[in-house]
C-alpha positions in Angstrom: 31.0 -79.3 7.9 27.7 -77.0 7.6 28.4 -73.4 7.4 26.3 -70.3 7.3 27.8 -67.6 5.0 27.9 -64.6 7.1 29.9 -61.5 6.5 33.4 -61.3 8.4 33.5 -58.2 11.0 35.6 -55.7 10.2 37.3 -53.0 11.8 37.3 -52.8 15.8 35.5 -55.6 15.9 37.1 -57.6 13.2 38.1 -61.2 14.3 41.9 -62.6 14.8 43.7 -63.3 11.8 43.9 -67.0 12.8 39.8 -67.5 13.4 39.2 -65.6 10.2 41.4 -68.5 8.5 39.6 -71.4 9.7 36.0 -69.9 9.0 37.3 -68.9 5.4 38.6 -72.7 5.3 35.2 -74.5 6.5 33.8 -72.3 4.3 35.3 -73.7 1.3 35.7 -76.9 2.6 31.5 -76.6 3.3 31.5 -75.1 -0.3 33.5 -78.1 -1.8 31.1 -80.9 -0.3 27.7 -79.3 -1.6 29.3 -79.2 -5.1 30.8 -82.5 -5.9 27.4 -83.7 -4.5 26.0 -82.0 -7.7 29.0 -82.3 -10.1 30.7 -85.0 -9.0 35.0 -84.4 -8.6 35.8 -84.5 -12.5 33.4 -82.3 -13.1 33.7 -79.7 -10.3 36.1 -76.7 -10.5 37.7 -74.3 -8.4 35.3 -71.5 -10.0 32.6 -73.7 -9.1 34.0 -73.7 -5.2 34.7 -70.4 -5.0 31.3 -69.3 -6.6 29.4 -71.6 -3.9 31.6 -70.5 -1.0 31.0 -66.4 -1.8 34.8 -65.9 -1.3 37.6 -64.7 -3.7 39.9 -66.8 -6.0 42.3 -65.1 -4.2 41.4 -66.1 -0.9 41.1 -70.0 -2.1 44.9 -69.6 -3.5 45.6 -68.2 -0.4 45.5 -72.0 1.3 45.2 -74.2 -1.3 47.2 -74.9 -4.6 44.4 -76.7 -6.1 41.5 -78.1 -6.7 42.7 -81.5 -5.4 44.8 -79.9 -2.6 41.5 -78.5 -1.1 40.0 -81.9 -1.7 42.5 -83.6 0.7 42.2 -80.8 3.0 38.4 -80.8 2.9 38.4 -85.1 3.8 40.9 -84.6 6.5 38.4 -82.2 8.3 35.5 -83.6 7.0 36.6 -87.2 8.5 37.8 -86.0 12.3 34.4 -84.0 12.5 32.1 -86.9 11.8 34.2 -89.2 14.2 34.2 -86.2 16.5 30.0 -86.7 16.0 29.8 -90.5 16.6 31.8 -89.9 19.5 29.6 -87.5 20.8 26.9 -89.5 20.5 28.7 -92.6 22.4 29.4 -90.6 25.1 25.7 -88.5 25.6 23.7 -90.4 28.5 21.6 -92.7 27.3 17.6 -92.6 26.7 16.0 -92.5 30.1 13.4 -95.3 28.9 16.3 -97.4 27.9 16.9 -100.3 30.3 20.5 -101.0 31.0 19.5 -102.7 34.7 20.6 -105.9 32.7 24.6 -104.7 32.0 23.7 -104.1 28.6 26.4 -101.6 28.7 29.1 -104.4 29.2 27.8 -106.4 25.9 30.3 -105.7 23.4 27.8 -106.8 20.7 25.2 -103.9 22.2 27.9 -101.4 22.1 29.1 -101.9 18.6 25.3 -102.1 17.8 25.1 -98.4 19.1 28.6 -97.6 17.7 26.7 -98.6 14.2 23.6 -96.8 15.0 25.9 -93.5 15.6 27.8 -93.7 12.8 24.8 -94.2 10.4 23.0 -91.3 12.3 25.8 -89.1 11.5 26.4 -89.8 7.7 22.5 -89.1 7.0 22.7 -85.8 9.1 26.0 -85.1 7.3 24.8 -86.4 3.3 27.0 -84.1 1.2 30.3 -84.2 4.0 29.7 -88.3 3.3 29.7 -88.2 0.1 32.8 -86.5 -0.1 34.4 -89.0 2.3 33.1 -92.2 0.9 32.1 -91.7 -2.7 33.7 -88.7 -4.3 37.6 -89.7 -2.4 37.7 -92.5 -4.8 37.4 -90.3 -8.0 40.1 -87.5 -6.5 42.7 -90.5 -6.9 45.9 -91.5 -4.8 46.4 -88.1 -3.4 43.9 -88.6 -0.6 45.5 -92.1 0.7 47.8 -90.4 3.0 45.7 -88.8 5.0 42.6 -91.5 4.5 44.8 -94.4 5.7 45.3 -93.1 10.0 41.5 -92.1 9.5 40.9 -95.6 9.0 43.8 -97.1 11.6 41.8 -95.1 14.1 38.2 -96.3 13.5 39.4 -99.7 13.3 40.7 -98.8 17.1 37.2 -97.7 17.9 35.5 -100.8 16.6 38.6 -103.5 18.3 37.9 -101.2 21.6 34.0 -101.7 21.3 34.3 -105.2 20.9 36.5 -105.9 23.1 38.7 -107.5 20.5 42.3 -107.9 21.3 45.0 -110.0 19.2 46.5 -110.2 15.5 43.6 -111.9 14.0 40.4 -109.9 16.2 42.1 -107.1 14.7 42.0 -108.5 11.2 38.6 -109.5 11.5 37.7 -105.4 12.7 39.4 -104.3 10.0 37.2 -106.4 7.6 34.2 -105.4 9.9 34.8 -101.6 8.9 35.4 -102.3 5.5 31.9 -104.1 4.9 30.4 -101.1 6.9 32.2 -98.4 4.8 30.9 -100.2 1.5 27.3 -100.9 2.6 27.4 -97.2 3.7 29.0 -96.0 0.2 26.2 -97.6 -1.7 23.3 -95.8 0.1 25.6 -92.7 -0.7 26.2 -93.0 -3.9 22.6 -94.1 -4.6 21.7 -90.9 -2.6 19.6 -93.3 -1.1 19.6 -92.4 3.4 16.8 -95.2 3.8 19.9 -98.0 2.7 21.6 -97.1 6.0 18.7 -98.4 8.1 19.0 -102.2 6.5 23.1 -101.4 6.4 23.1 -101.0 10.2 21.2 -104.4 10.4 22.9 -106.3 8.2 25.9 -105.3 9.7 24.9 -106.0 13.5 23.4 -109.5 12.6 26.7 -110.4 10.2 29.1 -109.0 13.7 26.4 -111.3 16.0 27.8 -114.6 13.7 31.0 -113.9 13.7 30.9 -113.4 17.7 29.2 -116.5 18.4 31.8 -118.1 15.9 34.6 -116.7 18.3 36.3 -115.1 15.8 36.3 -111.7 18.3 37.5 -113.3 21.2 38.1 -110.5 24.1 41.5 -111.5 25.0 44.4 -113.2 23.1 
C-alpha cells in the first residue's frame, strides 16, 4: 500500500476518471496506514489523513463518510494486497542453490514452512499496512468484522491447501494454526519489534511439525 505522491496530469493528458479514483483512494488508504502507525486509531483524524495524503477534505468525502469508513476500506485493500504478496512469492521459482532433487516440494511441512517464511517477509516489508491489519483493526471496533472474517476464511484455505489437510477437524486445527500465527505476528507489530517475526516463523514451523507427527493434519479424511 506504498504510494508516491505525484501530481495528477491534467488536461490532454489527464488520466480516466476511473484510474484517478483508485490512485486518490491508495493514496489515502497509504495515508491512513502511516498515521495510525504514529497516532494510533483513537487518536487519528480525518485532518490528520488528509494532511498526510496531500489531497482535499473534499476529495476524502468524496469516497468515504468517515473516518472509520475509510478504515474498513483501507483493511479490505490492505489485506488482498499482502496475500496478493505471499502469493507472489509462492509462486516465484525457487533459489537456484536450493535443492528440491529430494521432492521437498511435495512435503506439506516444507511448503507451509515457506508459506510462513512469505508471509513474515511480507508484513516486515509492509510495517505500517500490518499494523493496520493486525493491531490498529482491533481498536476501530466491530465495523471491520465483515470484511475481516472472508479475509480470514481464505487464508485458512491457503494453509488446509498447503498442508494438505482435508476434513472437519484438519480444518479446525488450520484455523487454530492461523490464529497462533496472526497473534505471534501482532506482538512483533505492536511491539514495533520486525526481529520477533524471525523466532514467530520458528516457533510456528516447529509447533505445525508436532502437531503433524501427532496426525492431527492428516492429508485425507
Amino acid at each position: 500500500m506504498t504510494t508516491t505522491r505525484r501530481k495528477l496530469p491534467r488536461g490532454r493528458n489527464a488520466l480516466p476518471v476511473d484510474e484517478v479514483e483508485s490512485l486518490q483512494r491508495e493514496r489515502l488508504y497509504a495515508a491512513l496506514a502511516k498515521v495510525l502507525s504514529e497516532r494510533g486509531y483513537a487518536a487519528t483524524t480525518v485532518e490528520d489523513v488528509i494532511r498526510q495524503a496531500g489531497v482535499s477534505r473534499q476529495t476524502f468525502y468524496r469516497y468515504f463518510d468517515s473516518k472509520a469508513d475509510c478504515f474498513v476500506a483501507a483493511y479490505q485493500a490492505a489485506g488482498e494486497d499482502l496475500l496478493a504478496q505471499v502469493l507472489k512469492q509462492l509462486s516465484a521459482p525457487q533459489d537456484e542453490a536450493a535443492d528440491t532433487s529430494d521432492g521437498a516440494d511435495d512435503d506439506p511441512r516444507l511448503r507451509f514452512e515457506r508459506l510462513v517464511d512469505a508471509y513474515l517477509r511480507t508484513l516486515a516489508a509492509n510495517w505500517h499496512t500490518a499494523r493496520l491489519c493486525l493491531v490498529e483493526a482491533f481498536a476501530a471496533g466491530p465495523d471491520v468484522l465483515p470484511t475481516r472474517a472472508p479475509l480470514y476464511d481464505t487464508v485458512v484455505d491457503l494453509v488446509a491447501e498447503t498442508l494438505g489437510a482435508a476434513g472437519t477437524e484438519a480444518r479446525l486445527v488450520c484455523r487454530m494454526i492461523l490464529a497462533a500465527t496472526t497473534a505471534l505476528a501482532t506482538s512483533a507489530v505492536a511491539d514495533n519489534d520486525p526481529r520477533q517475526l524471525d523466532s514467530a516463523g520458528a516457533e510456528l514451523n516447529a509447533y505445525v511439525r508436532k502437531l503433524w507427527d501427532a496426525g492431527l493434519l492428516e492429508p485425507h479424511e
